[in-house]
C-alpha positions as a Markdown table, in Angstrom:
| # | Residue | x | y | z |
|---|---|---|---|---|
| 1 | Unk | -9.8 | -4.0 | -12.1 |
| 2 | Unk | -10.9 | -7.1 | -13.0 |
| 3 | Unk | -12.5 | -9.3 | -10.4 |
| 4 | Unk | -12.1 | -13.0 | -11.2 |
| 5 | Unk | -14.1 | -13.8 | -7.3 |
| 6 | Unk | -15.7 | -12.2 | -4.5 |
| 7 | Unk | -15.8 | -13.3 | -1.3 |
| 8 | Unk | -18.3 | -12.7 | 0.9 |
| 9 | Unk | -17.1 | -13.5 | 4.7 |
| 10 | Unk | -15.1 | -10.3 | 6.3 |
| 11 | Unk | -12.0 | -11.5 | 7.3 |
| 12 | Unk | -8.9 | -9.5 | 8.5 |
| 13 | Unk | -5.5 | -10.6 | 6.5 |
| 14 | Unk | -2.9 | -11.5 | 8.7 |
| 15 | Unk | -0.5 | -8.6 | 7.9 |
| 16 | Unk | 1.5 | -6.7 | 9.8 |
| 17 | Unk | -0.3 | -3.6 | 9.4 |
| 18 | Unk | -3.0 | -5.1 | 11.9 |
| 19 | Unk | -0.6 | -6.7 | 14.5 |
| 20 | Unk | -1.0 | -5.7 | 18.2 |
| 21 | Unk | -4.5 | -5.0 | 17.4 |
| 22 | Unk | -7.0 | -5.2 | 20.6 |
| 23 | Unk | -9.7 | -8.7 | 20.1 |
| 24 | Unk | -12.2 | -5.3 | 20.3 |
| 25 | Unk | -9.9 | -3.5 | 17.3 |
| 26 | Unk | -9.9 | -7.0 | 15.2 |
| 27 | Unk | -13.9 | -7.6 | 15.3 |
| 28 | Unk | -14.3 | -3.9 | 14.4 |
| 29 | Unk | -11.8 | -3.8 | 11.6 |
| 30 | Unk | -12.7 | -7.4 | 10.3 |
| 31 | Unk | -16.2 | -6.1 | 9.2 |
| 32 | Unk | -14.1 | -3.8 | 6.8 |
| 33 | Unk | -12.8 | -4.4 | 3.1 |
| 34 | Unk | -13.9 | -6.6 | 0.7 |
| 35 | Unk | -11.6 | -9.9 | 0.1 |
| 36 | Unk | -11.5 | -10.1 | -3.9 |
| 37 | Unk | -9.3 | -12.8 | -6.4 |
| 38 | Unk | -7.8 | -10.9 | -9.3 |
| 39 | Unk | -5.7 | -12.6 | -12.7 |
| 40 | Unk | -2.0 | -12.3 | -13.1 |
| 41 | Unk | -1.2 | -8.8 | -14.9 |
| 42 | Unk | -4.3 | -7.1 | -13.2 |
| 43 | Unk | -3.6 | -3.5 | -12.8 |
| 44 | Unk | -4.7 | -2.1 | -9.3 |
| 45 | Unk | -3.1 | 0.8 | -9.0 |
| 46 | Unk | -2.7 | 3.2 | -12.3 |
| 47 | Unk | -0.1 | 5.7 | -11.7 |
| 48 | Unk | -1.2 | 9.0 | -11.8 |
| 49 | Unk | -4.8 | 7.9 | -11.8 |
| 50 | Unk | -7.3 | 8.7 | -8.9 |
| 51 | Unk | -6.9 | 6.4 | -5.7 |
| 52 | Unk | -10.3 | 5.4 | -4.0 |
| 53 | Unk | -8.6 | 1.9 | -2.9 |
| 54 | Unk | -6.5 | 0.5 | 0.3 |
| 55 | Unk | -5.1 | -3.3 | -0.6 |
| 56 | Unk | -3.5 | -6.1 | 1.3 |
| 57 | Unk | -2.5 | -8.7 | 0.2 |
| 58 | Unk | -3.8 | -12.3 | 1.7 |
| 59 | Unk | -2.1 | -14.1 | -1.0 |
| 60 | Unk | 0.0 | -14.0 | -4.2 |
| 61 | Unk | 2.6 | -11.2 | -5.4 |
| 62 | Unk | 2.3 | -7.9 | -7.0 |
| 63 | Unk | 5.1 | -5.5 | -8.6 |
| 64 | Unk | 5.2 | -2.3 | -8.1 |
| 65 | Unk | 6.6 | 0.3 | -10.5 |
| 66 | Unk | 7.4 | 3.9 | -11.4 |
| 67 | Unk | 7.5 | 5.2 | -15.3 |
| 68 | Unk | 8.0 | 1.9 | -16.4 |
| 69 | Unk | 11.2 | 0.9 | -13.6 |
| 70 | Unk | 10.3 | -1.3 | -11.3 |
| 71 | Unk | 10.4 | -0.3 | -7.8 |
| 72 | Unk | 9.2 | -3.3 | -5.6 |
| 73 | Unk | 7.3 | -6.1 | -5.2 |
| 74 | Unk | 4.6 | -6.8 | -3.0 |
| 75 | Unk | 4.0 | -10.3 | -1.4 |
| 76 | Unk | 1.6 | -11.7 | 1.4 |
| 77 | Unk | 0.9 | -9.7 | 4.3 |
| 78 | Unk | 2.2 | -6.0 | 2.3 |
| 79 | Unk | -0.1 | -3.1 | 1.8 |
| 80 | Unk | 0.0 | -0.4 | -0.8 |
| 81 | Unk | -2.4 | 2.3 | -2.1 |
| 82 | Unk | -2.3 | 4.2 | 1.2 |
| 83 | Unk | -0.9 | 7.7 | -0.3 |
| 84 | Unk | -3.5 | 8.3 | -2.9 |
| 85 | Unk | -6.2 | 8.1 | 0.2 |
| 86 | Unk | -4.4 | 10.2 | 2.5 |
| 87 | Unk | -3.7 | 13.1 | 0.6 |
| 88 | Unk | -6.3 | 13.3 | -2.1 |
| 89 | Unk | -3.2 | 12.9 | -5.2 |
| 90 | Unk | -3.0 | 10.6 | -8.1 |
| 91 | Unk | -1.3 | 7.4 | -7.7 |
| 92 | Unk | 2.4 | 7.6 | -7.3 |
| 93 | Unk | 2.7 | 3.8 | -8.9 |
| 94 | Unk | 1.4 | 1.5 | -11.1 |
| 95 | Unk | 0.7 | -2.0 | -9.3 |
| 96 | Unk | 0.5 | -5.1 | -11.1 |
| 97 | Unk | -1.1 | -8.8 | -10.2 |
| 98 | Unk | 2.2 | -10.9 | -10.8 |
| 99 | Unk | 0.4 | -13.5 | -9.9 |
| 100 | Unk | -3.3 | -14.6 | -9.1 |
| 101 | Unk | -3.7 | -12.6 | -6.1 |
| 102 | Unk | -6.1 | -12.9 | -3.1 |
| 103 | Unk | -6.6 | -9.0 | -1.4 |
| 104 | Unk | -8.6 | -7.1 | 0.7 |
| 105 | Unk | -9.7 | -4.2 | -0.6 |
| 106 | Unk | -10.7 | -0.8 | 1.6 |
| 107 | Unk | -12.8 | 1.7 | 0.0 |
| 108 | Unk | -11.6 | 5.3 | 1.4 |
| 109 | Unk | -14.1 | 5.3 | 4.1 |
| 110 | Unk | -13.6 | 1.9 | 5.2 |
| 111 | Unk | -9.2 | 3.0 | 5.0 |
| 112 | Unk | -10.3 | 6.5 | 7.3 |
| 113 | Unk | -12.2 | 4.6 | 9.9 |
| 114 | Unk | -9.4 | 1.9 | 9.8 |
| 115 | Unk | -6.6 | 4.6 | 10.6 |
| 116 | Unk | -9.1 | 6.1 | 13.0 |
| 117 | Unk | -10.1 | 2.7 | 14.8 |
| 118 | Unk | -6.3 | 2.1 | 15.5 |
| 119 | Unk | -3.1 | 3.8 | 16.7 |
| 120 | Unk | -0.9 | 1.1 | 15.9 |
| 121 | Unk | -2.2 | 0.5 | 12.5 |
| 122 | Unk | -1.9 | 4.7 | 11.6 |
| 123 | Unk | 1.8 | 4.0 | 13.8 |
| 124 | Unk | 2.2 | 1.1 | 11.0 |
| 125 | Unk | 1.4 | 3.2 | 8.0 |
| 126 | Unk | 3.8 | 5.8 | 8.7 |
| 127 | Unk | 6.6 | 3.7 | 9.7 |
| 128 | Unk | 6.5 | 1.8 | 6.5 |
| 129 | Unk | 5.6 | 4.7 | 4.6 |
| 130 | Unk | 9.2 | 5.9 | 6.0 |
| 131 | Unk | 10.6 | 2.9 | 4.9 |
| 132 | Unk | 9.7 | 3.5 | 1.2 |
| 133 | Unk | 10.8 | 7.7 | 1.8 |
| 134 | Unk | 14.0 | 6.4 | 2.4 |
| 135 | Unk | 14.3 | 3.7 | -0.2 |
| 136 | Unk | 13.3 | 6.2 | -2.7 |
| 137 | Unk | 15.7 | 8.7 | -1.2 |
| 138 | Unk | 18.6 | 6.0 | -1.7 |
| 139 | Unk | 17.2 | 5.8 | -5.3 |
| 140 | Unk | 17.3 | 9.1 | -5.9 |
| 141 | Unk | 21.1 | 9.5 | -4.6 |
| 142 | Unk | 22.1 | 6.4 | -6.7 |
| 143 | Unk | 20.6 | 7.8 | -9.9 |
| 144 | Unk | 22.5 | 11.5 | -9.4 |
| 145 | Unk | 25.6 | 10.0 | -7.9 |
| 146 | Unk | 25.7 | 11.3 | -4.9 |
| 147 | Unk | 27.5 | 9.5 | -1.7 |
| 148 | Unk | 24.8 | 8.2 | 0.8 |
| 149 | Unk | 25.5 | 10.1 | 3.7 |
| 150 | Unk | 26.5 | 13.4 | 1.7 |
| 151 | Unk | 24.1 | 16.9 | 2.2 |
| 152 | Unk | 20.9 | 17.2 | -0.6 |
| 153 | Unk | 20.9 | 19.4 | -3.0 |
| 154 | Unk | 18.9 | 22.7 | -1.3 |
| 155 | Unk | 15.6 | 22.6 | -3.1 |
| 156 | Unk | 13.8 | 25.0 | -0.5 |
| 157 | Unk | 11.8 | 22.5 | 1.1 |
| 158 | Unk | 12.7 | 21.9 | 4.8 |
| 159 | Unk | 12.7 | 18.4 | 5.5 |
């Protein structure tokens, strides 16, 4: 990734991810990340590459896509990069600076200590990370046809 500037003050994005945050939960967590300015067409996320990054967005807009389909975009205030730290896999998506882009960027200790400063922010995580099951779920269906409400295939993994 290509850093065009650096900032140096710590500063938490507004985002929703850190909403309902404690004043003692924002000074902790605003000491974390480093805020960074990146070029339009800046790749931040590789798909199937190693993840060792958390980003947020303060500013700017980033698409995100999957073997080449785009899948969403990401604007001020959205996070991404999240699964790649919490289970150790490759990046499930390429990312892409559609824009020039202002983020904050966690390194994986500075993303543990964030989801372990914070209930609402690990509450957060895995609500939107829901959100994006179930998109990808609807996906899925549209793409083999199936009505949205009818039974999945049996693939021998309980759900």
């Amino acid at each position: 990734m290509q850093i065009i500037r650096q900032f140096d003050k710590p500063h938490l994005p507004e985002a929703a991810i850190f909403a309902g945050c404690s004043a003692r939960e924002h000074r902790s967590l605003s000491r974390l990340g480093t805020t960074v300015r990146v070029r339009p067409g800046t790749t931040l996320t590789p798909e199937g590459r190693p993840g060792k990054e958390f980003f947020v967005i303060k500013d700017g807009a980033a698409t995100c896509t999957f073997r080449g389909s785009e899948l969403a975009h990401f604007s001020n205030g959205d996070f991404f990069g999240e699964m790649a730290l919490l289970d150790g896999g490759p990046r499930t998506a390429t990312v892409i600076a559609e824009t020039p882009l202002d983020l904050v960027v966690y390194s994986t200790v500075e993303f543990r200590t964030m989801v372990d400063t914070s209930s609402r922010i690990r509450r957060h995580l895995l609500t939107e990370m829901a959100h994006r099951l179930r998109a990808a779920d609807a996906e899925v269906s549209r793409v083999l046809e199936l009505p949205a409400n009818s039974d999945p295939p049996n693939t021998g993994i309980d759900a």
